[in-house]
Every structure is written in structure tokens, then in C-alpha cells.
N, C-alpha and C positions, 0 to 999 in steps of 0.2 A: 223748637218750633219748626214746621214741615216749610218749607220752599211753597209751596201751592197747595195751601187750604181749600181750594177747589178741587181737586180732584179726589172722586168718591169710589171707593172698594165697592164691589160687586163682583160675585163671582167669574165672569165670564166677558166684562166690559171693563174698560177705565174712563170714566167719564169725567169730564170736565165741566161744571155747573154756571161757572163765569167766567168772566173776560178780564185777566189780569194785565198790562202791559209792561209792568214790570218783570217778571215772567213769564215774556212770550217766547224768549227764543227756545228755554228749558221746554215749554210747551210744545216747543215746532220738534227740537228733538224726540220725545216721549209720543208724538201723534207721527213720527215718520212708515212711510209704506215706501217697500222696499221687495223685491226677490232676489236678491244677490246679485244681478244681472243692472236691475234700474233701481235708483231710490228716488223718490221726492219726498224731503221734509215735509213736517205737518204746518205749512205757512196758509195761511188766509186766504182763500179766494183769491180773494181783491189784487193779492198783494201786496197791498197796504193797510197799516202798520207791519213792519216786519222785526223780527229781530236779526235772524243772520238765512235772507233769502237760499235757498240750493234745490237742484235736479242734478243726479250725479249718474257715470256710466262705471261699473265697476272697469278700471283698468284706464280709465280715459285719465290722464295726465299731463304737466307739463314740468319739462326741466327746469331747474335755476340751478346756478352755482354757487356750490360750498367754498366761501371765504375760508382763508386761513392765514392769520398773523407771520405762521412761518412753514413752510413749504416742510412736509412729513412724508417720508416711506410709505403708500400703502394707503394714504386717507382718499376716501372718495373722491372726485372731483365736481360731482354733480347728484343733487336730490330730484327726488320727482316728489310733485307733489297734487294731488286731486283737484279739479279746479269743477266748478259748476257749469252746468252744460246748460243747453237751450230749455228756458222756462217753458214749459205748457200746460202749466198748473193755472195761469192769469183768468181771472174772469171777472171784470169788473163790470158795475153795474152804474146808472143813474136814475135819477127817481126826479121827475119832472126838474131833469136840468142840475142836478144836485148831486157830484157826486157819493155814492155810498162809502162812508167812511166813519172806522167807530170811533175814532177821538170826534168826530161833532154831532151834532144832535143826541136823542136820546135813546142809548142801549137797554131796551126792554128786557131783554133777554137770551142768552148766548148759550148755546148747549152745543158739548164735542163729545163725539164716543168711538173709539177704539170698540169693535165689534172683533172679538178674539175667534169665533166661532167663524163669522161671513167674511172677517179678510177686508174689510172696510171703513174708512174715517168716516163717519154722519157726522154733518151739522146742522143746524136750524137757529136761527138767528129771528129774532124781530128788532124791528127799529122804527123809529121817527125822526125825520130828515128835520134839518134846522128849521123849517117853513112850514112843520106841521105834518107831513105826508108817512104815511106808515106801512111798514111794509113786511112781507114772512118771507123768507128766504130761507131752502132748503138746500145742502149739498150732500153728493157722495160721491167719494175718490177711490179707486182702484188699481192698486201697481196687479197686474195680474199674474198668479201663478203659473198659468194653463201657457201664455202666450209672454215669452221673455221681455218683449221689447215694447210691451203694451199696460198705457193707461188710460185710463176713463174717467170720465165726472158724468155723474149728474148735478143740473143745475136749475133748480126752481124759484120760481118768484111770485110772490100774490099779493096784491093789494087787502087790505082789510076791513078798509070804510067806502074806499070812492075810487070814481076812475082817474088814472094816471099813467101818465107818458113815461114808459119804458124802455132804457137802452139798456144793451147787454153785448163788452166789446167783449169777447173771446179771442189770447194773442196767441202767439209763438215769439219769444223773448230774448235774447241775448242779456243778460243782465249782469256783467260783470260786477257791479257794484254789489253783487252778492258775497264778492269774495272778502273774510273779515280782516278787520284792522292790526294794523300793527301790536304785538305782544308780547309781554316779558317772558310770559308763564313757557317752558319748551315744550309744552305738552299740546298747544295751541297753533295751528299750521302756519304756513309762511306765507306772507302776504304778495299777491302777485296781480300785478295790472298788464293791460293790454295783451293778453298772452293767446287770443284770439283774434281770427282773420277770416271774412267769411268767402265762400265760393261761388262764384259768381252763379252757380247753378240754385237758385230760386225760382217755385213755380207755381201757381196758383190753382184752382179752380172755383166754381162757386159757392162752395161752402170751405174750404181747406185749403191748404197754405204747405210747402216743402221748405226746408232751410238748411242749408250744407254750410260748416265750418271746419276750420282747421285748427292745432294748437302750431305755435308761432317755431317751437324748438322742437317739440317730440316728435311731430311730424304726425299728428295724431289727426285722419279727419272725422268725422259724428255730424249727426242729422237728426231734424225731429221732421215729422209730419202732423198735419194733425186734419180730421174732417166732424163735418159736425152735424145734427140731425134736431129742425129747430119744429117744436110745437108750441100753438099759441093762434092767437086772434087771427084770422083768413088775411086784414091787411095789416100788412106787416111788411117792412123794410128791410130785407139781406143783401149788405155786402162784403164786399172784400177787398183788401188793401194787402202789398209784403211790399218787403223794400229788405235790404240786405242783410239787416239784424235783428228784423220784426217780422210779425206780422198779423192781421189784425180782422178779426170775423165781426161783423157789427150787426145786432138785430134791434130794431125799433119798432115798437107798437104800443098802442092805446088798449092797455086794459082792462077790465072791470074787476070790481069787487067777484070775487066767486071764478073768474077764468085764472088762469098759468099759466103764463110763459115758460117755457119748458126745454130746453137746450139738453141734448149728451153731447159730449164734446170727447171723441177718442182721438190717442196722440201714440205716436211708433217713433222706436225711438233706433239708430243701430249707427254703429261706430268699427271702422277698423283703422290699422296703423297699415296697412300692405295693400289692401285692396284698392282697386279703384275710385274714381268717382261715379260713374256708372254701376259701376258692381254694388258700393254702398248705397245709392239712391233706391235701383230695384231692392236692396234688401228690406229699408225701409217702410217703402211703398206698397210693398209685399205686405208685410207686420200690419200696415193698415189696412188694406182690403180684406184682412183673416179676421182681425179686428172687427171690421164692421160689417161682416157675413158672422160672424158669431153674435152680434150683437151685444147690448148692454144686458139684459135680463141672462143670456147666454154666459156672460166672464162671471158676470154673478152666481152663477150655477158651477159652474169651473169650478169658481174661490172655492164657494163651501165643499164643494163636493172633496176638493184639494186638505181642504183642513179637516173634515171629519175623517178621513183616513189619515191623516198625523196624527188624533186626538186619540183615537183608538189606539196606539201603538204607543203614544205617551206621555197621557197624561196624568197628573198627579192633583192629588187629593188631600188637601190641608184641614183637620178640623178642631176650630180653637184659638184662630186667628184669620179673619178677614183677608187682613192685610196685606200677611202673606201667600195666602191664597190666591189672590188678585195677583201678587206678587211673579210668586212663580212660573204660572200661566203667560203671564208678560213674557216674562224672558225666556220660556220656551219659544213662544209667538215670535220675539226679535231673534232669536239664534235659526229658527227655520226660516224666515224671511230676510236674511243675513246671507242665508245660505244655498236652499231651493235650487235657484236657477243661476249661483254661480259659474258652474262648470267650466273648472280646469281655470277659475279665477282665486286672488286672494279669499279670503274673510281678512277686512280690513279693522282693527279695535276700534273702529267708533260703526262699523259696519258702514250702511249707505243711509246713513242719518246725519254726517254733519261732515264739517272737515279738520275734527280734532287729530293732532298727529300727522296732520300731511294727508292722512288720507294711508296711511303704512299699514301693511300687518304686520303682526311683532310675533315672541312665540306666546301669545295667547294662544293664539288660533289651535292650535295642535295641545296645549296645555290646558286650557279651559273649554274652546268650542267643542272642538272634535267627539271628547269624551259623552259629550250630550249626545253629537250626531251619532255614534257610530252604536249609539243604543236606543234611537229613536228613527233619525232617518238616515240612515246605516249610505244609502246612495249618495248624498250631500256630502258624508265624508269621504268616500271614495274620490270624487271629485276634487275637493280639496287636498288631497293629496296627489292627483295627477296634478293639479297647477305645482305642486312642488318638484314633480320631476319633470316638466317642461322650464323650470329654471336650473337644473344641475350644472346643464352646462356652465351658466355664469357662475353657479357655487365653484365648482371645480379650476373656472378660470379664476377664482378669487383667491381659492388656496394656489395655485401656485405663486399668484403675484405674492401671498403671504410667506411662500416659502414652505410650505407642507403641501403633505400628499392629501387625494382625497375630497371633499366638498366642504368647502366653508360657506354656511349658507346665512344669509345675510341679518342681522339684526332688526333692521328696519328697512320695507319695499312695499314699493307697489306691483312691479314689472321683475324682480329676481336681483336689482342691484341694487348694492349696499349704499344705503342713503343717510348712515349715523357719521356723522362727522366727529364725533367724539368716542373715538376709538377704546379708551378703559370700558367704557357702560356698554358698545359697541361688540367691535371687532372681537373682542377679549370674551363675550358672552357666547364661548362658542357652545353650550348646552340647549343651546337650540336646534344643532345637527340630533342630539340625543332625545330632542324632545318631540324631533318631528322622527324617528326611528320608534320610538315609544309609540305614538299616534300609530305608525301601520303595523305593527304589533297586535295595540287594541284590536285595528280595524279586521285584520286577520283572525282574532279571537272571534268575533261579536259578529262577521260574515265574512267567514271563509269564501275566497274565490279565488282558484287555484291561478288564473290568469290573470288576477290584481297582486297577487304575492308574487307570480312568475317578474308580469313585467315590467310592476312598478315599486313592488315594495324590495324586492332583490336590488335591483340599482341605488335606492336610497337607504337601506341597509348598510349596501357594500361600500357608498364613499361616506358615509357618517365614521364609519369603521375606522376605515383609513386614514381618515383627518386623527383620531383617538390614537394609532398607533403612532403616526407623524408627530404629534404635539406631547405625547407621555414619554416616560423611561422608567428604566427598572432602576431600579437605588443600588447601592452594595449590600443592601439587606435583600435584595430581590425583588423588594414589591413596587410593583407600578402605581408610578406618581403622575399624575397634571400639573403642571405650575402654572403661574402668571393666567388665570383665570379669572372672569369675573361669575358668581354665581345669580340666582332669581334676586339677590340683593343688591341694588343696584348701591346702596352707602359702602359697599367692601369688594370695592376693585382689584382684580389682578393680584388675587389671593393665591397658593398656593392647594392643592388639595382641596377644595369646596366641595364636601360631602353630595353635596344635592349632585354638581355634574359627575365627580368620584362614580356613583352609583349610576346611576342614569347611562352614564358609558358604558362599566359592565351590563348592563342590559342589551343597552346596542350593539357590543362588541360579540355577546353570547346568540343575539337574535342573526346576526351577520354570518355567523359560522355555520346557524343552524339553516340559515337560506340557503348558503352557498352549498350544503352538503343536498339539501331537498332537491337543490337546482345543479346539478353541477354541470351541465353544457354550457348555460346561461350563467355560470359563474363564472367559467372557462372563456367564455368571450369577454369578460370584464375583467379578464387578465387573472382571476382568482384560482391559484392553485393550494394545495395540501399545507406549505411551510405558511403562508399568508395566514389559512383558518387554524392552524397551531398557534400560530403566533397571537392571534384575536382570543384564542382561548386561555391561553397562559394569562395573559394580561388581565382578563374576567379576574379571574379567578387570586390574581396575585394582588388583586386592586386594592389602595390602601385607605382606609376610613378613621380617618383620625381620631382619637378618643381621650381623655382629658382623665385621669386616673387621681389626681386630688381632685376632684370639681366632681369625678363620677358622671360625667356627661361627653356627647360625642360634640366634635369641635366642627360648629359653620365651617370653618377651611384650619389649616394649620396655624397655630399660633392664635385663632379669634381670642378663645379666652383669657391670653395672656395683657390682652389689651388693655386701657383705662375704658372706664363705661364714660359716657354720654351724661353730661349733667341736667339729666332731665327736669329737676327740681328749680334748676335756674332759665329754665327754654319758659317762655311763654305761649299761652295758646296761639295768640294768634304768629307765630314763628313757624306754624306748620303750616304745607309742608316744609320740613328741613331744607330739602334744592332749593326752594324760592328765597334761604334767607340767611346761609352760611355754606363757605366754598367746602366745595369736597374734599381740599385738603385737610379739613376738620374731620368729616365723618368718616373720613378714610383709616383716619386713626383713634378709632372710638369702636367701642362696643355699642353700638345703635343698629337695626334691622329696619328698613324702610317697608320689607314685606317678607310674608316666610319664607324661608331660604329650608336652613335645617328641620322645621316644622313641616316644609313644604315636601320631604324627604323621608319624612316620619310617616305621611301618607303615600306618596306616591312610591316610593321603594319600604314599605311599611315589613315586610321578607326577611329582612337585613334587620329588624330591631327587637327586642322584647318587651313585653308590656311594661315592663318596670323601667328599661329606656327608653319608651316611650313618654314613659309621663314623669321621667326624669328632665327630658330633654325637653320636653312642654314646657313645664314649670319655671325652666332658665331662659328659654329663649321669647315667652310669651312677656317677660318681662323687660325685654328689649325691644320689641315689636312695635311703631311707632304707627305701623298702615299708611303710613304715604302713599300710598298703592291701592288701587282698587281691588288689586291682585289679592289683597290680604285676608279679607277679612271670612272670607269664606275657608279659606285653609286650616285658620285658625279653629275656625267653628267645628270643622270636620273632625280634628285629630283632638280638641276640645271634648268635642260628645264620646271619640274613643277612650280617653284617659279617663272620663266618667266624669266631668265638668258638665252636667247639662244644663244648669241655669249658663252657665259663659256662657257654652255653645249656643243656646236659643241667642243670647244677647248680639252675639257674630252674625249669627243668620238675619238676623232683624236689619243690621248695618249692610250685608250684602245684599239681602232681597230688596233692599228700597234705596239703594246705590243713587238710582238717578231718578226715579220718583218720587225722591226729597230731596234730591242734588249732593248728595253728602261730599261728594268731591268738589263744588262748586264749579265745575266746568262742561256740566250736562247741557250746558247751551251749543257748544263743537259737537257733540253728538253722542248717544246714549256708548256705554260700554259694555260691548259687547261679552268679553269674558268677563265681567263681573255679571252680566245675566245667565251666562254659561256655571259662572260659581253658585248661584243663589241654589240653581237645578242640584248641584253635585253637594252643597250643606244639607240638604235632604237627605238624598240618596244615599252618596255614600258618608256624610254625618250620621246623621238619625235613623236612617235604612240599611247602614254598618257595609255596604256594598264595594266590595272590593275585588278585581280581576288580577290578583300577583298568580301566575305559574297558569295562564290558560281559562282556568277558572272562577264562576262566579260564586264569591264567596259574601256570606251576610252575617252580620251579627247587628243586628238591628236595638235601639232604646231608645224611647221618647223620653223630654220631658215632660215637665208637670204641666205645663200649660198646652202643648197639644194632647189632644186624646184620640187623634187618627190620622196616620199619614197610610194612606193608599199610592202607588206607583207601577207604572208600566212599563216596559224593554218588549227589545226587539233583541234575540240573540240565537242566534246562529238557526234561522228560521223561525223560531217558536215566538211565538205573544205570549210576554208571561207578566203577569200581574204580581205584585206584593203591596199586603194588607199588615200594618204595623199597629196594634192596639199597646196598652201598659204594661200588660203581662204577658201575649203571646203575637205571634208572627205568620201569617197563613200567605204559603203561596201557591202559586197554582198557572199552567200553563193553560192560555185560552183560546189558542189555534199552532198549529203545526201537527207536523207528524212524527211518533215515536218519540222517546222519554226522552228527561236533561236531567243529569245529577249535577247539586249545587254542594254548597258546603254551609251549614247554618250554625256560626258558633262554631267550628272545626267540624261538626259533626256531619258527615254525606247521607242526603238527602235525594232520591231519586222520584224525581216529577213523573206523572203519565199525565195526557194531556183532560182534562174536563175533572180532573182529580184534585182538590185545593189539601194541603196537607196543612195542618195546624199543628204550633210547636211553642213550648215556652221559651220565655225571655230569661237570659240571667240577670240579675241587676248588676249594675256596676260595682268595684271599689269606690269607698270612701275613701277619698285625699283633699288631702288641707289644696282649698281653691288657691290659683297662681296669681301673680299680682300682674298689673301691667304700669307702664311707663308713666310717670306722675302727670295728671289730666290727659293721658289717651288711656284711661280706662272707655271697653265701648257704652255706649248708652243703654241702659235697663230698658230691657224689649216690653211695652206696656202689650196686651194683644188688641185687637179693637181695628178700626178704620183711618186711614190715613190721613 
């Protein structure tokens, strides 16, 4: 049974039919507007009822201190963690003295919709106040594209029988009681009071309101503004009140049946850690005058105009499932509004929709986002990966305090410093230097740009590299090892050999050799000479991939398989996840997979294995596979649909696409996740769309299952718009703008596009193999197709 039986599949909306309060806060995450830059949760008007109140600034933080029972080598001293910034989402209403609130009187009617197309939350509410009085209440909210630091409402109200006294306060808010309660779960952020102090620079005017804060330790100062534009009855009462952690727009009028009271309310929002207080206020201040010289019909025009050129480039086409239709479109929508107007910020895993995790990006970002962006909106990931070499420095000061050469980049951050206090799942997860060298790889494949490879992907190349060479050694057999490692599994710490980074390294060690020789002045200043790029190359190449020769399968890390398994048959459901309910010194020594690790390696260095170890190595490790992780279930499904599993795979894809629009993690109240909406995109693509980029090239071998009958899909790669149309039996693709041909590779076989030319081609069908089993009660749920 779904978390919210209200919300209804439509192609191009997600709507919400009624008003649940036990699943509000999941609601406020799934309704969140967002550009990368600003987020506000999808919370209520009013305000009230709330479940976990937030308006967030990406990058705006505050420090606390990581305890520790006993003082360690190397462990962090201090986390950052996301704190909510100034509300100006507030706009409460009263209705002859009453105020508007849905726990009392009578909830006629509540409708919410997510507008995937306009970039907009609608709502429309009716009510009758305890005393009789009834009222239509329209809204709509806008994080804007076009303008970083800018949001809008509109706000309506109408009587429906008779006339009635209307107030409408519109605030500017300090709400620290937004920040949530105390929690066992560690997935869930840390609880922080008082961590705000505000600047005595507040300033009013007659419709609009300024409010300057600071965080207490990070030394972080941010500001909102806000001005408002009130229509309605000739008399009418506006005023205005601030005071140091509020402030508050009041309109009063007597209206009739048939008139509106009519409020837009635009808010600017801007924060820095260096700049002044002067400096930040004009910037602010600024954002609003741009704001409302564009107007509200104007950001509206922006949004669309904003997203119909994203949609064009990629989107995708489900037919056979509602569901997932609604599905993926979603999480296209959340990883571009994730994304957009980051620049040279995180992508944080719950993005700017809650404060799950602190507020951290982890290597999602670069393992699950990226891959979207860098074949849809190719400049977003650019972006994100400059915020990555505006942290190297701290990577770089990190490995030395560790003791290697090189960049060790951090596990979990908001700001570039390492915030995991628990160093095995932590510090020891260094395949995140490999995963974010993979990401500018892509991004260099999918949009070449000789001065994004020159001056940002060469440096984060070059000290990924160097960490690899630092941390490995050659054996007395000659081949180069990793020890003490943890892989994407976070249950098998500080492993030996772990295939997934094993691989992953030779890529970045082989990608490093190949910059430094493209670039060699600019490698030459990063101290990179000839013995350096021998050295990274021997090691490529000598690198060792453990293989298991009675078992006939490759080994998660050295020795996995020798392990005891996991007595799955004695765990109860509700024991999951595993962390919440048995110390890691158990899973550490067990054959249990929280998320694919070796699976995860079977697709993403897929180069390195044969069909027949592939779906050797499926079959053993899908059996251990528990999904604690949101991480998982889309991995599964991809390397699933490859080994010719397509009932699983659809069953995976089902589990990933509706991650947090059924809550399947039970923790979509912190905020949606992000790289699980990045996986639902890539269960398609490269699942059922067979789409893979090993050695430069885009490569497909596309099959559906039986229950879709049409996946359509759009890229952006290396200039060109190119479309692919996946029916039962054959695969048409075709380039729909650019200049000059792309040879792909369909099935092994190369295929050379010209542009307005769709070429059509059959499908092979898969091998028949005995389907794999999974972990006793985490088999996933049988994907029914239909509405959510």
C-alpha cells in the first residue's frame, strides 16, 4: 500500500487530490521548488500545519562539533550542517476574525499540483470557517529559473456566498523551529538551536520588508527581502511592521461575493560568507527590483520558456505505465531544479528539499546526478564539477593530514570539508576521487570543451591520480593493489581490492596520463612530468581484479567470497534497514551487500567483463543485495535488463521510480533523493535503452519488457539533439538538430547518424537464464503497471 493514495499520475503534473496530515511533511518534500541556488519546501501557505517547516540557500551552513569517546588521527573536528534560512513562503489569512486553519472547520476541498511543464506549485483550497464563512483560496509559488535568488506567489481569496472581512498578513520569518528533532536514524541531520543571530540592519518600506542574519559559528551572513503588489476592494487597509526576526505585510478589506483580494508577493534572497553587509544587502535588494521590473506574468514566462528548452533536449517517453511516466519526468524536473542555478555549488542528496544528511553531498552527485546532466543539461554539470575544483585545495590539504599524495576528497560536505565522523564508511570510501574523475570524463565525452578539460578537469584528474598512486602498491607478482578500502558498500569496510574502486582507479589513472600528455605545459605546472604518467600507466594496466575460480565469479573485494553469508532467513522485515538494527561489527563480517557494489561495476566499468560474467556475477551478488540504499535499486535493474532479466528489471525500476512518491525509504519527509531520481532516469536509459559511454562512445543495445511497448528518449551529445525510439522489435534513432554526422554503436555494430535521417534497426532478444533469486523477504515488489 502507497504512502499517499492522493496523489494522482498524469503525464506532465503530480497532483495531489487531498489533504493528508499524516503525510504532510513527505508531501512538503515531493511539492519542493528549488533552482539549485534557493529551495522552499512544498509547506502550506499558512504555514500552519506543518510537518518539517524549510527555505534553504545552497551552501548557507552552520558548524557543530563532532564528539568522539576517544580522540583519533585524522577524524574531522567539526560537521556543517544546512540550517533553514528566512521563511517568505508565510501568508496567512483570517476570515471574519478566524483564523484560516485546516485542522478546524470544514475542508471542502484541497487540490496541489506540481506543473512539470510551467515550473509551478498550484493550489486551490475551499473551506468553511468554524462559524459558517466560506471561502476559495488560490495559490502559486515560483523558485525562479531565469532569476537565482527569486521567488514569487501568487495569492487569491474569494468569498463565495456573502460579504466578509478579510485579513491577509504576508511575513518575513526567522523560524528556527523549523529545524527537526532529535534522531536515531544517521541518515536524518543534526539537530541545532539558536544557531542564528540577526543584524541589526532591518528596513522597511510600504509594502516590503529587508532582514539581515548571521550563522553563530560559520560566520555565514543571508538576507531575504520581500515587496508586495496588493489588488482588491479601493478601501482597504496596508501596513507594515519588522522587528529583528520578522516581518509582517498586513492587508484588510471587506469583500464581496464575486471581488478578490489579490496579493503577489516577490521575495530575493542572497547570502555570502566574505562579503560585506552592505555588499550583501545591495545584492539582495537588487534581485528584488529585477524581480519586480520583470514582473509576475514575466518569471512565468522565464519558467516555461526555461523548461520547454530542457524538455526538448530530454525528455522521455514511457508507454505502458502511467506511473512511471509521471515517474520519470519527476525526477528529470528534481535533478534540473537540483541543479540549474547551482553554479560552482554542491548538488546536495536530498538536493534543496529538506535537511536529510545534514544537508551533505556524498558521491551521488557525480555517480548518479551528473550522468543525467551531462546528457541533458550538459552546463549544470559543468558547473558541478567547477564546485569541485574550488574544493581541491581542502581535498589536497586532507590527504596530506592523511598521509598520501594527492586529493582526498571528502565523503560527506557541504563547503569541501570532510564531515563523516566515522571514518571506515568515511575517510576509507576514497572511490569518490574515482567517481568524480569518471563524472569529467563523461562530461568531456558528451561536451567537449577544450578549456573545461584544460582547466578543470586536468587538475581533478591529476590529484585523483596521485591519491591512487599514494594509497596502491605493486605485489611481488607485480600487480597493483588498493588495500584497506571501503567500496559503494557501505556493510564491507576497509576491504582489500574492491573491484568497483580496483576499476574505477584504472580509469582515472589511464584518464590522467591521457590529460597530462594533451596538456603538457598545464601538467608541467602541476609538477606532472614523463616518470609520474609511466607510472599512472603501469598501474592502469597491472591493476588487479580479483576473481574467485571455484565460485567462477569476480570477488566484491579480496577474500568477499570466503566469508559466512548473512542469515537472511533469521533477519526479520522489519530489522531493515540492517545499520538501524545490528552493529557493523556483524555485517562486516558476513556476506550481506547494502547496495551494489560488484553489480554497480558490472555496469559502470561493464569493458572489463563478458556477458557470461556478467550474468554470472548478477546472479551471486543480486542474492546478497539487501537495498538499504536508495542507491540500489536502479543498478540492479540496469545490469538486470542487460543479463536478460526483464520481468526483475521492470520490478527494480518500479522500486527506483517511485522511491519517494511512495516513500519506500520511509524517510522522504528529510527530503526527496536526489540520486535515486537520477537512477529512475538511468533504469531506462541505460537499462531498457541498453546506453552505455565505455571508451568515448555512445553505445546501445536497447530491450523492453513486456509490459512497456514504448520508451522514447532524448540526449544532448557533443552538439547534436538526438532522439532514440525503443519499440519490441526494433530501435530508430535519429539526430534532430546539430551539424554533421555521429557514429554510435547499436549492439556492437556502428551505426553512422546524418542529421533529419531516423535509421531503423532490429533488436536481438536476450538470452534465456534461470531468473536470480534475492535475499529472503527483499525480493522487490511485482511492478503492477497503472497509477500510483
Amino acid at each position: 500500500m502507497i504512502d499517499h493514495p492522493a496523489f494522482k499520475a498524469e503525464p506532465w503534473a503530480l497532483r495531489e487530490t487531498s489533504l493528508d496530515f499524516d503525510v504532510l511533511a513527505q508531501s512538503e518534500s515531493v511539492f519542493a521548488l528549488s533552482n539549485g541556488h534557493l529551495g522552499m519546501r512544498g509547506n502550506l501557505d499558512e504555514g500552519d500545519p506543518s510537518g518539517l517547516p524549510g527555505t534553504y540557500l545552497n551552501g548557507v551552513h552552520e558548524l557543530r562539533p563532532l564528539p568522539y569517546a576517544e580522540t583519533v588521527y585524522g577524524n574531522p573536528e567539526a560537521s556543517e550542517t544546512v540550517i533553514n534560512v528566512t521563511n517568505g513562503k508565510v501568508i496567512r489569512l483570517l476570515v471574519d476574525d478566524e483564523l484560516f486553519d485546516l485542522r478546524y472547520g470544514d475542508l471542502i476541498s484541497h487540490e496541489r499540483v506540481l506543473d512539470l511543464r510551467a515550473g509551478v506549485l498550484n493550489r486551490s483550497v475551499r473551506w468553511r470557517s468554524p462559524s459558517g464563512k466560506e471561502v476559495q483560496v488560490r495559490s502559486c509559488r515560483i523558485v525562479s529559473f531565469a532569476q537565482r535568488g527569486v521567488a514569487a506567489i501568487l495569492y487569491e481569496v474569494q468569498p463565495t456566498e456573502e460579504q466578509m472581512r478579510l485579513v491577509v498578513q504576508s511575513e518575513l520569518l526567522i523560524d528556527e523551529e523549523g529545524m527537526p528533532e532529535p534522531a536515531d536514524d544517521p541518515r536524518a541531520a543534526a539537530t541545532l538551536r539558536d544557531a542564528i543571530e540577526a543584524e541589526e540592519d532591518h528596513m522597511i518600506s510600504d509594502t516590503g520588508a529587508f532582514l539581515l542574519h548571521r550563522t553563530k559559528r560559520s560566520k555565514i551572513r543571508f538576507g531575504a527581502a520581500m515587496e508586495h503588489e496588493v489588488d482588491g476592494p479601493d478601501e482597504k487597509l496596508v501596513e507594515l511592521a519588522a522587528y529583528p526576526d520578522g516581518a509582517r505585510l498586513t492587508v484588510a478589506a471587506d469583500v464581496r461575493p464575486g471581488e478578490t483580494l489579490r496579493i503577489v508577493k516577490f521575495v530575493a534572497y542572497g547570502w555570502s560568507a566574505t562579503r560585506s553587509l552592505t555588499s550583501v544587502r545591495a545584492q539582495i535588494l537588487g534581485a528584488l527590483a529585477e524581480a519586480r521590473h520583470t514582473g509576475w506574468h514575466g518569471l512565468l514566462e522565464a519558467q516555461r520558456a526555461t523548461l520547454d528548452a530542457f524538455w526538448e533536449r530530454a525528455d522521455v517517453e514511457v508507454d505502458g505505465d502511467p506511473a512511471v511516466q509521471l515517474a520519470v519526468r519527476y525526477a528529470l524536473f528534481g535533478i534540473f531544479q537540483a541543479a540549474i542555478r547551482g553554479e560552482r555549488r554542491a548538488i546536495p542528496a536530498k538536493g534543496l528539499t529538506g535537511t536529510g544528511y545534514d544537508g551533505h553531498a556524498f558521491w551521488d552527485s557525480e555517480s548518479f546526478v551528473l550522468p543525467v546532466l551531462s546528457y541533458t543539461a550538459p552546463e549544470a554539470a559543468a558547473q558541478a564539477l567547477r564546485w569541485r575544483l574550488a574544493t581541491l585545495d581542502l581535498a589536497r590539504e586532507r590527504a596530506r593530514l592523511l598521509g598520501v599524495a594527492g586529493a582526498a576528497f571528502p565523503w560527506r560536505t557541504i563547503a569541501g570539508r570532510e564531515c563523516s565522523g566515522y571514518w571506515p564508511a568515511g575517510t576509507a570510501a576514497l572511490h569518490v576521487g574515482a567517481d568524480i574523475a569518471d563524472a569529467v570524463v563523461r562530461q568531456q565525452n558528451a561536451a567537449p570543451d577544450e578549456a573545461f578539460a584544460r582547466d578543470v578537469g586536468l587538475p581533478l584528474l591529476v590529484e585523483t591520480a596521485r591519491l591512487w598512486q599514494s594509497v596502491g602498491h605493486h605485489d611481488l607478482k607485480g600487480r597493483f593493489r588498493i588495500p584497506g578500502v571501503t567500496g559503494p558498500d557501505e556493510y564491507s569496510a576497509l576491504a582489500d581490492d574492491n573491484t568497483y574502486t580496483n576499476l574505477m582507479a584504472r580509469r582515472n589513472l589511464e584518464a590522467a596520463a591521457d590529460a597530462a600528455e594533451a596538456f603538457p605545459t598545464e601538467a608541467g605546472a602541476l609538477g606532472v612530468y614523463e616518470d609520474e604518467v609511466a607510472a599512472w600507466r603501469k598501474a592502469a594496466e597491472t591493476m588487479l581484479v580479483g576473481y574467485d575460480r571455484v565460485l567462477g565469479i569476480h570477488q566484491q573485494a579480496r577474500g568477499f567470497t570466503e566469508l559466512a553469508r548473512w542469515d537472511f532467513e533469521g533477519t526479520r522485515p522489519d530489522q531493515y534497514p540492517l545499520l538501524l538494527h545490528f552493529p557493523y561489527f556483524d555485517l562486516y563480517r558476513t556476506q550481506v551487500v547494502k547496495q551494489a557494489d560488484l553489480v554497480l561495476a558490472l555496469y559502470r566499468c561493464g569493458e572489463h567483463f563478458t556477458d557470461e560474467e556478467k550474468a554470472a556475477d548478477f546472479a551471486y551478488y543480486d542474492e546478497l543485495t539487501v537495498r538499504d540504499s536508495s542507491l540500489s535499486a536502479s543498478v540492479q535493474s540496469i545490469v538486470a535488463a542487460e543479463t536478460g532479466h526483464l520481468a526483475l528489471a521492470y520490478d527494480y525500476l518500479g522500486e527506483a521510480a517511485l522511491m519517494d512518491l511512495e516513500n519506500l525509504e520511509h524517510n522522504t519527509a528529510d527530503g526527496v533523493h536526489i540520486a535515486a531520481l537520477g537512477g529512475s532516469w538511468l533504469a531506462l536509459v541505460a537499462g531498457f535503452g541498453g546506453l552505455r559511454d565505455h571508451g568515448g562512445r555512445l553505445r546501445f543495445a536497447p530491450r523492453l519488457p513486456e509490459t512497456l511497448t514504448r520508451l522514447a528518449f532524448r540526449l544532448t551529445y557533443r552538439g547534436h539533439g538526438m532522439r532514440v525510439e525503443v519499440l519490441p522489435d526494433t530501435a530508430t534513432y535519429m539526430l534532430v538538430d546539430g551539424a554533421g554526422e555521429l557514429a554510435i554503436l547499436h549492439e556492437g555494430r556502428e551505426v553512422v547518424l546524418q542529421p533529419g535521417e531516423p535509421q531503423t534497426l532490429p533488436l536481438t532478444p536476450p538470452p534465456r537464464r534461470e531468473p536470480p533469486r534475492q535475499p529472503h523477504g527483499r525480493e522487490p515488489r511485482r511492478r503492477v503497471p497503472g497509477d500510483l
